[in-house]
N, CA, C and O atoms as a CHARMM CRD file, in Angstrom:
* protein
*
  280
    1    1 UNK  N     87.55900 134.41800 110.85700 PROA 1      0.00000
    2    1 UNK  CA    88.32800 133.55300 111.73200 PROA 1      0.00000
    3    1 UNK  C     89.81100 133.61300 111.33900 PROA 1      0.00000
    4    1 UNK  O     90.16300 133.51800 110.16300 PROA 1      0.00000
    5    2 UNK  N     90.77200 133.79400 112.47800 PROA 2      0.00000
    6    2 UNK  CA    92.11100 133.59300 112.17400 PROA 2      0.00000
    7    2 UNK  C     92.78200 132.21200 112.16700 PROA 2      0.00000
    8    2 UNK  O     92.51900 131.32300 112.97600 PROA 2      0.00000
    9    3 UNK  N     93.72300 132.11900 111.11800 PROA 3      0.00000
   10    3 UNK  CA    94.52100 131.15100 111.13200 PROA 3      0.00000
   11    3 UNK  C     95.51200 131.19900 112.03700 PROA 3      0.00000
   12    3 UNK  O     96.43500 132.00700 111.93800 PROA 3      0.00000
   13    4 UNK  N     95.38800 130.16900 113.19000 PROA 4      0.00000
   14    4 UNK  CA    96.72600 130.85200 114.19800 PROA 4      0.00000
   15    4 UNK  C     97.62400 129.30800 113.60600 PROA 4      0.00000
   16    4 UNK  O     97.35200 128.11900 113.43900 PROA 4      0.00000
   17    5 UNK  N     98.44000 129.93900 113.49200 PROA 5      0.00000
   18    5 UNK  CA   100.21800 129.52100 112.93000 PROA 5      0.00000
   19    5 UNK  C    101.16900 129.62800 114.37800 PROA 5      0.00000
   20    5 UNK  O    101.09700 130.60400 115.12400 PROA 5      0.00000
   21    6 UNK  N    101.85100 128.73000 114.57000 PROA 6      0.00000
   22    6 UNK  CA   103.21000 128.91100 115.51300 PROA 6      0.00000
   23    6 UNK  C    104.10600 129.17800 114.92000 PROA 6      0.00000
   24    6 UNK  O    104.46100 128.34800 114.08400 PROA 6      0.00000
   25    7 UNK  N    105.02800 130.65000 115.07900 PROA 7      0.00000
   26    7 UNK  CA   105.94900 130.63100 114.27700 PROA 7      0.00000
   27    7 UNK  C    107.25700 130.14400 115.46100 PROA 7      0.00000
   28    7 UNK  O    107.43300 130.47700 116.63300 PROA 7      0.00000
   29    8 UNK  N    108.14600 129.08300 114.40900 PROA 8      0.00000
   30    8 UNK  CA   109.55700 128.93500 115.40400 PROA 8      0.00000
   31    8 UNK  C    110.76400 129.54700 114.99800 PROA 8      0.00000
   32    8 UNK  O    110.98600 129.53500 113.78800 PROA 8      0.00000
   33    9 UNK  N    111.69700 130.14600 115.84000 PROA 9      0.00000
   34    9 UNK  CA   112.59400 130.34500 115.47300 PROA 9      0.00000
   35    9 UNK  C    113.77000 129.19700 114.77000 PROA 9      0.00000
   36    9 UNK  O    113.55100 128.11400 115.31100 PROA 9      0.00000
   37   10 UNK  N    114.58900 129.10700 114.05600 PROA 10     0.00000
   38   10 UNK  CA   115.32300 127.94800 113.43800 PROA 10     0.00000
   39   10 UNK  C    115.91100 127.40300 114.77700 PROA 10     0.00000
   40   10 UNK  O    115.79700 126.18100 114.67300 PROA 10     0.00000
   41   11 UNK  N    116.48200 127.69100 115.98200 PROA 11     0.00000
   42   11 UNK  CA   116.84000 127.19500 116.82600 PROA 11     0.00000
   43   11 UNK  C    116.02700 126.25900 117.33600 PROA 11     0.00000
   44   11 UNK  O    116.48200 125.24900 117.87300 PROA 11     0.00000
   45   12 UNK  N    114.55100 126.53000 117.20400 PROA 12     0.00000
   46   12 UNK  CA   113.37300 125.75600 117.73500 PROA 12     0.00000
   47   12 UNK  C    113.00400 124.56700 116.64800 PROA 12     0.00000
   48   12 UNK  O    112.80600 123.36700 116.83800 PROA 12     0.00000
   49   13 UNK  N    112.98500 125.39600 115.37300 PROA 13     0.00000
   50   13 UNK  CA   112.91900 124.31300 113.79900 PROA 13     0.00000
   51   13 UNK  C    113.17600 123.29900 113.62500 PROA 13     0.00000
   52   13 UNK  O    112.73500 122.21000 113.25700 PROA 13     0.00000
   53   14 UNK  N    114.63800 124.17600 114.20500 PROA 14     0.00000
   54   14 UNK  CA   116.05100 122.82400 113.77100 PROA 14     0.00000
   55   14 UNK  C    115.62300 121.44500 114.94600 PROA 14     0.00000
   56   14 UNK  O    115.38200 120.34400 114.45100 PROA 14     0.00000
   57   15 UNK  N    115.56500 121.61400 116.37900 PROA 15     0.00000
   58   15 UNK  CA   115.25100 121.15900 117.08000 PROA 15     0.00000
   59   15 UNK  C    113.95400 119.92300 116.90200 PROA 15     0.00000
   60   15 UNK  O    113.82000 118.76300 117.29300 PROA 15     0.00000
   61   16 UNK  N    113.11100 120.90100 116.08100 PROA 16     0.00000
   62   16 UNK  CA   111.56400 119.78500 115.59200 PROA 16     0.00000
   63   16 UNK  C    111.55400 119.05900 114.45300 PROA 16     0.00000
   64   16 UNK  O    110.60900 118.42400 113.98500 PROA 16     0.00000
   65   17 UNK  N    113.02500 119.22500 113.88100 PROA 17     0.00000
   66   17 UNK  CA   113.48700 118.36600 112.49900 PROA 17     0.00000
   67   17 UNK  C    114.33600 117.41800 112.89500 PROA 17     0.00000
   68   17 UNK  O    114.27700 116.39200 112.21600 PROA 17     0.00000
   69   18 UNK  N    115.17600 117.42100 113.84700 PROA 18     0.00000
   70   18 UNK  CA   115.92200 116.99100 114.33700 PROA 18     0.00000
   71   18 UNK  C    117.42700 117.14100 113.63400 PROA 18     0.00000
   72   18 UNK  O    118.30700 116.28800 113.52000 PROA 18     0.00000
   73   19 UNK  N    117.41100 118.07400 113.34600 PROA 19     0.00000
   74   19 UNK  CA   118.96600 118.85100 112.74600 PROA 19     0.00000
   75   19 UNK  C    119.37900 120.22500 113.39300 PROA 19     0.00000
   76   19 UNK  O    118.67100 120.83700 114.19300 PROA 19     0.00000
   77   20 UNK  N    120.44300 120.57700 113.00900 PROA 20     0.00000
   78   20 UNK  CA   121.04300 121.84700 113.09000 PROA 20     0.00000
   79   20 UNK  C    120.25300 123.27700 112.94400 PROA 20     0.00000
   80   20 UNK  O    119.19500 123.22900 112.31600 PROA 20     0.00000
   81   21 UNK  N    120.63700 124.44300 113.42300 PROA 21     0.00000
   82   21 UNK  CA   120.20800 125.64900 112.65700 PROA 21     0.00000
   83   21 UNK  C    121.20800 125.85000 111.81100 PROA 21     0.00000
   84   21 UNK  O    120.66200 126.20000 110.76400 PROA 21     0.00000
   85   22 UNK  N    122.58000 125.82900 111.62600 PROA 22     0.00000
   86   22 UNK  CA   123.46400 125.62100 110.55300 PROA 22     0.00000
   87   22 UNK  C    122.54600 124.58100 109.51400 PROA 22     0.00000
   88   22 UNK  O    121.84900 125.27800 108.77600 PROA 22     0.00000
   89   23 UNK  N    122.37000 123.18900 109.27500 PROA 23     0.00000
   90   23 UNK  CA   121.64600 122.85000 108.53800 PROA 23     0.00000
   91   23 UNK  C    120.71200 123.81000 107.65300 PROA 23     0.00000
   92   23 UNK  O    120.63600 123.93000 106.43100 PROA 23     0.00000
   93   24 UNK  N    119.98500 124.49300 108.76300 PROA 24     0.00000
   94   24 UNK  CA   118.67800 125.04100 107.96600 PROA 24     0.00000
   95   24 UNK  C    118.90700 126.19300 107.51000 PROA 24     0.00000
   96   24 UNK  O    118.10300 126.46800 106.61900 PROA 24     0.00000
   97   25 UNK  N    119.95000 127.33500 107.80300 PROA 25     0.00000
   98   25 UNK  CA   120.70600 127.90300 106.83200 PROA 25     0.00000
   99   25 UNK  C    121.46600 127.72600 105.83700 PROA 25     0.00000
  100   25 UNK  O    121.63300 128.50100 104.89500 PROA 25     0.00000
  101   26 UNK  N    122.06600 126.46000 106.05300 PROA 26     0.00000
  102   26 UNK  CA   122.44500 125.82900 104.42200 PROA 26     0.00000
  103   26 UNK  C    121.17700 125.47700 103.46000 PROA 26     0.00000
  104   26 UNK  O    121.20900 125.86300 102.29200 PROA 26     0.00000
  105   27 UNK  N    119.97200 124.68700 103.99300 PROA 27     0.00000
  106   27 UNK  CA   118.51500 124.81600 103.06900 PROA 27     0.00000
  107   27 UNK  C    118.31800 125.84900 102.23300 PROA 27     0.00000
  108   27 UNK  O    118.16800 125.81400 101.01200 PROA 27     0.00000
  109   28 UNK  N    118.33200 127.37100 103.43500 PROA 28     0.00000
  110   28 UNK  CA   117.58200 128.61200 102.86200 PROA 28     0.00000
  111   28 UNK  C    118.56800 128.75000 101.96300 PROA 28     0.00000
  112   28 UNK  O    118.23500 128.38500 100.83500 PROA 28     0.00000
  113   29 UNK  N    119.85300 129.21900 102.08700 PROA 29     0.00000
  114   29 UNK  CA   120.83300 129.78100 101.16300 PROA 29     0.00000
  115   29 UNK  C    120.99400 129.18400  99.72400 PROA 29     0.00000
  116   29 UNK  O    121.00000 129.80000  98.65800 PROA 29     0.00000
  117   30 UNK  N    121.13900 127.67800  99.97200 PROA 30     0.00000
  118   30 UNK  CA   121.15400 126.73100  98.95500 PROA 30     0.00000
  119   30 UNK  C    120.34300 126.61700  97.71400 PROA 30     0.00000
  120   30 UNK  O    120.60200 126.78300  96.52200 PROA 30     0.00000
  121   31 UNK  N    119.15000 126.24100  98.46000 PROA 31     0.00000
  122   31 UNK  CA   117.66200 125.98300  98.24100 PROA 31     0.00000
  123   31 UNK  C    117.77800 124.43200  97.94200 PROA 31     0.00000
  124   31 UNK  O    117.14100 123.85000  97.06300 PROA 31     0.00000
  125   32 UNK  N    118.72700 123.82900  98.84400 PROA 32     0.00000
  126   32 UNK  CA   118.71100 122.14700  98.82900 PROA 32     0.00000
  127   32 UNK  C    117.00100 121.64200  98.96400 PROA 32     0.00000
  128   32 UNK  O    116.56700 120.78000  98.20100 PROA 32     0.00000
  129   33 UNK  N    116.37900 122.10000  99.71100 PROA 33     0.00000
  130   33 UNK  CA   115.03500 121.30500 100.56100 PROA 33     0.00000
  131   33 UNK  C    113.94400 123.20000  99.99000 PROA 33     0.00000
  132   33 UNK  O    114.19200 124.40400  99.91700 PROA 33     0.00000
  133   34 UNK  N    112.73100 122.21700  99.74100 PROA 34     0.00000
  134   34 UNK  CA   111.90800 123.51300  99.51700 PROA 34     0.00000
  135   34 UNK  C    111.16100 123.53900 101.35000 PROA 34     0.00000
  136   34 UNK  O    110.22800 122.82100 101.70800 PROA 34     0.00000
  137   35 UNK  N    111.61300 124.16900 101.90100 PROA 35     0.00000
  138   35 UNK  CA   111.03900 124.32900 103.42900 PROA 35     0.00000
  139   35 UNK  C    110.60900 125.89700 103.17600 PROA 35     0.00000
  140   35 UNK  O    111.39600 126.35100 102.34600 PROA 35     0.00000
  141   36 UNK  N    110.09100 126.43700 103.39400 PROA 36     0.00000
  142   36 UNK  CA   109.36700 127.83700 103.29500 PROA 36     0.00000
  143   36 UNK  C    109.67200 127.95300 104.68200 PROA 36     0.00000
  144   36 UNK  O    109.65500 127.05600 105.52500 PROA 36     0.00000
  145   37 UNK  N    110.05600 129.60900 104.87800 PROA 37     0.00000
  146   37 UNK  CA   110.72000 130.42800 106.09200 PROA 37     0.00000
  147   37 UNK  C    109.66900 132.10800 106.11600 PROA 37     0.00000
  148   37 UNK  O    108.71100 132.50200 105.45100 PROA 37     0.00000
  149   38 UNK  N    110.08300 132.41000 106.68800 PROA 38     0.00000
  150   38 UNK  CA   109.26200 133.61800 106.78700 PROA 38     0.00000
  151   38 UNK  C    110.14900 134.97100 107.40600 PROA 38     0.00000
  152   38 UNK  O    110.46000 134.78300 108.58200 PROA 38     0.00000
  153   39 UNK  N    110.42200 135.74600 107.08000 PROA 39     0.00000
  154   39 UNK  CA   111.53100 136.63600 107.32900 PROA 39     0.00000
  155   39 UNK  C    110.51200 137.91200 108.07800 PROA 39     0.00000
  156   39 UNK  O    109.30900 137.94200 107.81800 PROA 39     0.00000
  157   40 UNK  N    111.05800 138.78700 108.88600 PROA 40     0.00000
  158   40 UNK  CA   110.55000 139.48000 109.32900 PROA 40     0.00000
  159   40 UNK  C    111.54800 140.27900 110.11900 PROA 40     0.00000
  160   40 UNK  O    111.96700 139.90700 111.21500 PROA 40     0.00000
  161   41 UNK  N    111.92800 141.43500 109.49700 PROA 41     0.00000
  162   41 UNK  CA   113.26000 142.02300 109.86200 PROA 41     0.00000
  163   41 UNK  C    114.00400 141.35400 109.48400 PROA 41     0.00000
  164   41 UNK  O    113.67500 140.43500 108.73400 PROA 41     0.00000
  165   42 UNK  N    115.30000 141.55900 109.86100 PROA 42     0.00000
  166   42 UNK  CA   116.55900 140.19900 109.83500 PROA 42     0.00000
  167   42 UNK  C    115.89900 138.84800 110.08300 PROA 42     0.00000
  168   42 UNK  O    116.32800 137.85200 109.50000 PROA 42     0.00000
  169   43 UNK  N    114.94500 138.78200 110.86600 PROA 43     0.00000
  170   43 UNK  CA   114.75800 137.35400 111.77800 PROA 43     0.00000
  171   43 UNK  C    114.21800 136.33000 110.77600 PROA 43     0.00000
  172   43 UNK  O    113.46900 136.77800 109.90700 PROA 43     0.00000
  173   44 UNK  N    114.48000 135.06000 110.77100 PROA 44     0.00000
  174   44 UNK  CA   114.03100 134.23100 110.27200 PROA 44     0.00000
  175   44 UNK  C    113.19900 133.43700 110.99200 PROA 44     0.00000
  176   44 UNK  O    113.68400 133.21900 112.10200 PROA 44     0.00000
  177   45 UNK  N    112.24900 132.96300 110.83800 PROA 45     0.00000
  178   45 UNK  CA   111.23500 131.99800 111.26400 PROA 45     0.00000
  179   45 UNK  C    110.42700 131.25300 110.59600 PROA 45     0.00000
  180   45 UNK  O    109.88500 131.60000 109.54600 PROA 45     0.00000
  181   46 UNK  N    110.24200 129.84400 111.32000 PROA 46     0.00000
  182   46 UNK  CA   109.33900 128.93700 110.37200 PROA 46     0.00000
  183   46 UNK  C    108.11500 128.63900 111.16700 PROA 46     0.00000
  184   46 UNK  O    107.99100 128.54200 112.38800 PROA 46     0.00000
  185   47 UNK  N    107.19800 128.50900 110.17100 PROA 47     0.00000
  186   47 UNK  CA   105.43300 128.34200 110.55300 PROA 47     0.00000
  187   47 UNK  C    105.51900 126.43600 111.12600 PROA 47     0.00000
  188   47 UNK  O    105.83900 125.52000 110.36800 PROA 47     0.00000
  189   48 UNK  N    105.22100 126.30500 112.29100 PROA 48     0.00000
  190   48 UNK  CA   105.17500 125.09200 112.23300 PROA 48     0.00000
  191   48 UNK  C    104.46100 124.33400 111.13800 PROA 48     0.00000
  192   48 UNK  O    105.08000 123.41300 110.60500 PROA 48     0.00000
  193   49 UNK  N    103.12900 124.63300 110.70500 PROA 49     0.00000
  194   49 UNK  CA   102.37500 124.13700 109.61500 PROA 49     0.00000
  195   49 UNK  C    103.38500 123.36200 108.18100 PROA 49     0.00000
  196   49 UNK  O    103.41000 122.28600 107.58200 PROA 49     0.00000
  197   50 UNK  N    104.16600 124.76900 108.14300 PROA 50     0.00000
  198   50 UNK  CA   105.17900 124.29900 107.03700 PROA 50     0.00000
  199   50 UNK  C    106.03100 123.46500 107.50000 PROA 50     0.00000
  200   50 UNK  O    106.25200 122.65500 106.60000 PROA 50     0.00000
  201   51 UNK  N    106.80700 123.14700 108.67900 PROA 51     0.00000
  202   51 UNK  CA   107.61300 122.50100 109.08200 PROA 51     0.00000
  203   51 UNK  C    106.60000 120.87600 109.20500 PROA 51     0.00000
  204   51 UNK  O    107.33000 119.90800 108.99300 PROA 51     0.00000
  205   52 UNK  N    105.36100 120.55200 109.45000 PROA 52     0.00000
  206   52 UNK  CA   104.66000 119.54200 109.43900 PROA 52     0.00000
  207   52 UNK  C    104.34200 118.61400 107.59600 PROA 52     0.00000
  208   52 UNK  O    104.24800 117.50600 107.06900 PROA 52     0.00000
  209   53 UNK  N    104.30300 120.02900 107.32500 PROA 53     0.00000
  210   53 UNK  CA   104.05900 119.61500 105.62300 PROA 53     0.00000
  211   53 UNK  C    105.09400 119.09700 104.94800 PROA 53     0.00000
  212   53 UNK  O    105.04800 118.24600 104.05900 PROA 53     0.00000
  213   54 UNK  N    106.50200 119.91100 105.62800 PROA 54     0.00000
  214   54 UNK  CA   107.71400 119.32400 105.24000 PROA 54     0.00000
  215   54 UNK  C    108.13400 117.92800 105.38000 PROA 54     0.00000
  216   54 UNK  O    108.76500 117.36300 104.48600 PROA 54     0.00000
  217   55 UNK  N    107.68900 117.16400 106.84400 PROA 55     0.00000
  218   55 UNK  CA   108.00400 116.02900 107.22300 PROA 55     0.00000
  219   55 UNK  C    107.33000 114.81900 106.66000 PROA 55     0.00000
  220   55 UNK  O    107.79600 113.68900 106.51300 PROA 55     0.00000
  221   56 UNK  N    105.14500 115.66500 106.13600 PROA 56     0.00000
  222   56 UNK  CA   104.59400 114.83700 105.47500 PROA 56     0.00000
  223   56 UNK  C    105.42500 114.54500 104.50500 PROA 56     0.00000
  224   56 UNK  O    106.10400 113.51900 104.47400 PROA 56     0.00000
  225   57 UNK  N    105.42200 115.48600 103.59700 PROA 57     0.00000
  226   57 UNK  CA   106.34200 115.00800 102.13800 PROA 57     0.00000
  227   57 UNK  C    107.28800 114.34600 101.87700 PROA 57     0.00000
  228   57 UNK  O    107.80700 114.08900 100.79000 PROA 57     0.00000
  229   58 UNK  N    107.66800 113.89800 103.41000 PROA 58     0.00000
  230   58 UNK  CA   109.24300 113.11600 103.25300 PROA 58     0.00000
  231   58 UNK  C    109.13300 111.70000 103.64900 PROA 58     0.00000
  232   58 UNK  O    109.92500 110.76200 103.54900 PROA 58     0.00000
  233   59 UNK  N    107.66600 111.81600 104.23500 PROA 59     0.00000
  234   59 UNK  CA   107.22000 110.32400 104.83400 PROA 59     0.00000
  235   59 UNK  C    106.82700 109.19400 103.84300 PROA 59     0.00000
  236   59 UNK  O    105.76400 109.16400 103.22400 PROA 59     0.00000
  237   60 UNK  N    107.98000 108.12000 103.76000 PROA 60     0.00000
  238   60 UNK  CA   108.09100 107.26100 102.68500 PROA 60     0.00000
  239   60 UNK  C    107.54000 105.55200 103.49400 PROA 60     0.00000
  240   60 UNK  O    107.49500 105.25800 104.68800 PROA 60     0.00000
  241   61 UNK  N    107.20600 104.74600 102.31600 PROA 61     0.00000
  242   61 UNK  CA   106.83700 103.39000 102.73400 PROA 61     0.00000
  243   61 UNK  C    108.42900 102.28200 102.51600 PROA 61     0.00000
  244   61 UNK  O    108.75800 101.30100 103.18300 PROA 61     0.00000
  245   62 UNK  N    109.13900 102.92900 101.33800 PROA 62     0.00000
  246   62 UNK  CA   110.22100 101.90500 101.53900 PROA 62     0.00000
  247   62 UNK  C    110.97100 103.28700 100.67900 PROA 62     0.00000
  248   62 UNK  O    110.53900 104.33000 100.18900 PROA 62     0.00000
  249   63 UNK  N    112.41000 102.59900 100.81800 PROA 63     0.00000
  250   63 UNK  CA   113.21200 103.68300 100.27800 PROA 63     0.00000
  251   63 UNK  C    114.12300 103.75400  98.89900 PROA 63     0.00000
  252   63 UNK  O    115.16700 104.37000  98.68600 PROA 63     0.00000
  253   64 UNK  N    113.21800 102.76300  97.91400 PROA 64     0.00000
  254   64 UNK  CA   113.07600 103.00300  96.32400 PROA 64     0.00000
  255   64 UNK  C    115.13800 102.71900  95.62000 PROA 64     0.00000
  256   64 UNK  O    115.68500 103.08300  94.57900 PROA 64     0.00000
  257   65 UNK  N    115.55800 102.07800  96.61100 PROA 65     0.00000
  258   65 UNK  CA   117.03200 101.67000  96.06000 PROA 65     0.00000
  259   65 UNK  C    116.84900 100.48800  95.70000 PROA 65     0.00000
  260   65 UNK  O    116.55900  99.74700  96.63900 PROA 65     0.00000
  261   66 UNK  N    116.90600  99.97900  94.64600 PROA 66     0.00000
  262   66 UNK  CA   116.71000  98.83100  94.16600 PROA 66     0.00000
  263   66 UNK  C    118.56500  98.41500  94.09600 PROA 66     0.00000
  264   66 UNK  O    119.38100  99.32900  93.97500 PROA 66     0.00000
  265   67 UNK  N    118.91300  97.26100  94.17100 PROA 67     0.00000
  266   67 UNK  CA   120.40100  97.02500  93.75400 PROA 67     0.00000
  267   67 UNK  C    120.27600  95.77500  93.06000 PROA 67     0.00000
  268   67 UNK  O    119.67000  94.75000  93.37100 PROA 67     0.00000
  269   68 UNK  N    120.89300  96.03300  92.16800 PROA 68     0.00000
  270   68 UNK  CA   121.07000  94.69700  91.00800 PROA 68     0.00000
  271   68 UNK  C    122.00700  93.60900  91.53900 PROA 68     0.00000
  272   68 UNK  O    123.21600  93.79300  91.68500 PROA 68     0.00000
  273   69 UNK  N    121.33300  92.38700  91.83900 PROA 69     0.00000
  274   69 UNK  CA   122.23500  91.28400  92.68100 PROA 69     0.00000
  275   69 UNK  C    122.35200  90.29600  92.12900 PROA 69     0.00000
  276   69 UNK  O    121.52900  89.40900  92.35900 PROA 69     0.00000
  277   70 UNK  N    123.47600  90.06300  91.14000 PROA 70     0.00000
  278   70 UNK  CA   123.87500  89.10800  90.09700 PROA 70     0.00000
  279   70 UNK  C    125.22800  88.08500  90.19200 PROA 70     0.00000
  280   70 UNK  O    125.48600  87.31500  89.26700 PROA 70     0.00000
């Protein structure tokens, strides 16, 4: 059985992250964000799967800034 994967182009990525494709070339180049890409020729593309796993990992219950109020 095959694993069928959607691959998107970053124009499409960027779009389902809700950022830039500039953004997501600053990611790859950087390596700010571990997002996994997939190259094929010049072309860059992302597996939606990874782009879903990415958003799990970022999905928080509160956002851990505590401020000292004295």
């Amino acid at each position: 059985m095959i694993n069928k994967q959607q691959l998107l182009d970053p124009i499409k990525a960027a779009k389902y992250l809700g950022v830039t494709a500039g953004t997501l070339a600053v990611w790859r180049s950087t390596g700010r964000y571990t997002l996994p890409f997939v190259k094929i020729g010049r072309k860059v593309m992302y597996r939606d799967t990874d782009l879903n796993a990415f958003i799990n990992e970022r999905t928080k219950l509160h956002t851990h800034s505590f401020v000292n109020v004295e």
